[in-house]
N, C-alpha and C positions, 0 to 999 in steps of 0.2 A: 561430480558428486551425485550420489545414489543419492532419489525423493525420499526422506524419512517418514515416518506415520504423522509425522507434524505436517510436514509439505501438502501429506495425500488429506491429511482434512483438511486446509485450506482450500485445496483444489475444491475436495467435495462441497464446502461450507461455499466459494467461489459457484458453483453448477448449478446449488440450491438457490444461491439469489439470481443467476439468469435467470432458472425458469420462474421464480416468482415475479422477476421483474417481467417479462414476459408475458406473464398473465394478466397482471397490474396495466400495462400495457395497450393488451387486449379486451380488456375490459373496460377499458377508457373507453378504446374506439368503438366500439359494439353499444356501449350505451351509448354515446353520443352522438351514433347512426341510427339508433333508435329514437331519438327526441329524446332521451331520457338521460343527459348526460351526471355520470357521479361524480360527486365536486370534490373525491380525496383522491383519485386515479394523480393525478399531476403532482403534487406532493411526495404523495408515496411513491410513485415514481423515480421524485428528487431522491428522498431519502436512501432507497436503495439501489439509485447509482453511485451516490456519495459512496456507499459502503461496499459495493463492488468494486471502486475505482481504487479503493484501500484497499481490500482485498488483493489485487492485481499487483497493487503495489508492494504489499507482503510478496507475494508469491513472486514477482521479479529480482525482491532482493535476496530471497533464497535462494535464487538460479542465479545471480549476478548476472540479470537479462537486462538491466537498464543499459539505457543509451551513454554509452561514451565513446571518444575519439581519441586512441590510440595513438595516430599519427607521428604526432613527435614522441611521444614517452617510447614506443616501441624502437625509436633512432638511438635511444641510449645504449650505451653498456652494461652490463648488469648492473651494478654495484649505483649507479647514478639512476638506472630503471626502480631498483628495490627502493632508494629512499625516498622517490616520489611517488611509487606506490605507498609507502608508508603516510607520506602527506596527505596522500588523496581519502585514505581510509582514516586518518586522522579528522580530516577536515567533514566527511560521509558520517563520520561517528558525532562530532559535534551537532551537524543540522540534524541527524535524527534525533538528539536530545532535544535542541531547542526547537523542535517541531512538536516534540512528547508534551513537553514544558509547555508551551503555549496553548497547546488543546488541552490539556489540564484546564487552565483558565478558562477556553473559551466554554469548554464543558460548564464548571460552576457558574458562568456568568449568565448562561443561556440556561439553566435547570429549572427557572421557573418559570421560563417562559413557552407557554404551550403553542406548538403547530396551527394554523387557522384552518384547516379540512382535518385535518388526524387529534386522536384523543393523547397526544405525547410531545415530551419538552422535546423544544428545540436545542438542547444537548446531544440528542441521538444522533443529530447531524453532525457533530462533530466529534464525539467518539470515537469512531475510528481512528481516530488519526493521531489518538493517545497510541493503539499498539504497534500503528504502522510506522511509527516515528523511535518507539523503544526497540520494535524489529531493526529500522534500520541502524541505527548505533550498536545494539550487540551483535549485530553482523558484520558492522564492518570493525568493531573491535575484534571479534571473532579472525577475521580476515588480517587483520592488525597482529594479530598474536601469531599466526602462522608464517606471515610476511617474513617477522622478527625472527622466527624460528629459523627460517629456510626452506620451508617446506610447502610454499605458495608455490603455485605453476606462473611461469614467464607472461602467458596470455593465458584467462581462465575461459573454460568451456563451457557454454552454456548447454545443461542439460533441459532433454524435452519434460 
């Protein structure tokens, strides 16, 4: 599967929080080699791993780059291979819903409650994981639809 324009800003969106994380980072360590340590570096820090690490997560299930074990599914025949593909992307489409679902909640339940070093709810933390959880369910619906078609590949290829 050719990166679409969606893929390539994730990536970019993905590049821009290394290097800020990065800096965030380095800036911890440089004040705090100076005696002068800033007391939001460690937070912000949190924050924008959380949302790297969803980010990554987006961008794996675009590629179909997560971890699975083939092993036995690949022993099947086709026709017994396709319907437990079908299950697996069944079952892929559910948790990303109720992953979506639940950070919904945890989102409203943390919105007013503010960060102790940063001026922002501690919903931000959890945000992510509203689109990384809607990504994964219409991807693997997406994959679900194709499956049913026939026009899935037997093993999927992860593109760079």
């Amino acid at each position: 599967m050719r990166p679409t324009t969606f893929d390539r800003a994730l990536q970019w969106l993905a590049g821009c929080f290394v290097v800020v994380l990065l800096g965030v980072v380095t800036a911890g360590i440089v004040s705090r080699a100076a005696g002068h340590p800033l007391s939001w570096t460690d937070e912000g820090s949190c924050f924008l791993m959380i949302w790297l690490a969803c980010l990554g997560w987006m961008i794996a299930t675009r590629r179909n780059a997560h971890i699975r074990i083939r092993f036995f599914q690949d022993k099947l025949p086709a026709q017994p291979w396709r319907w437990t593909e079908a299950v697996i992307q069944i079952g892929m489409a559910v948790f990303g819903g109720v992953i979506a679902w639940y950070s919904v909640h945890l989102v409203r339940t943390n919105a007013d409650i503010e960060a102790l070093a940063l001026p922002l709810s501690n919903a931000w933390m959890y945000a992510p994981m509203v689109p990384a959880g809607l990504m994964t369910m219409v991807q693997a619906l997406m994959d679900l639809a194709r499956q049913i078609k026939g026009t899935a590949p037997r093993s999927k290829v992860i593109a760079p």
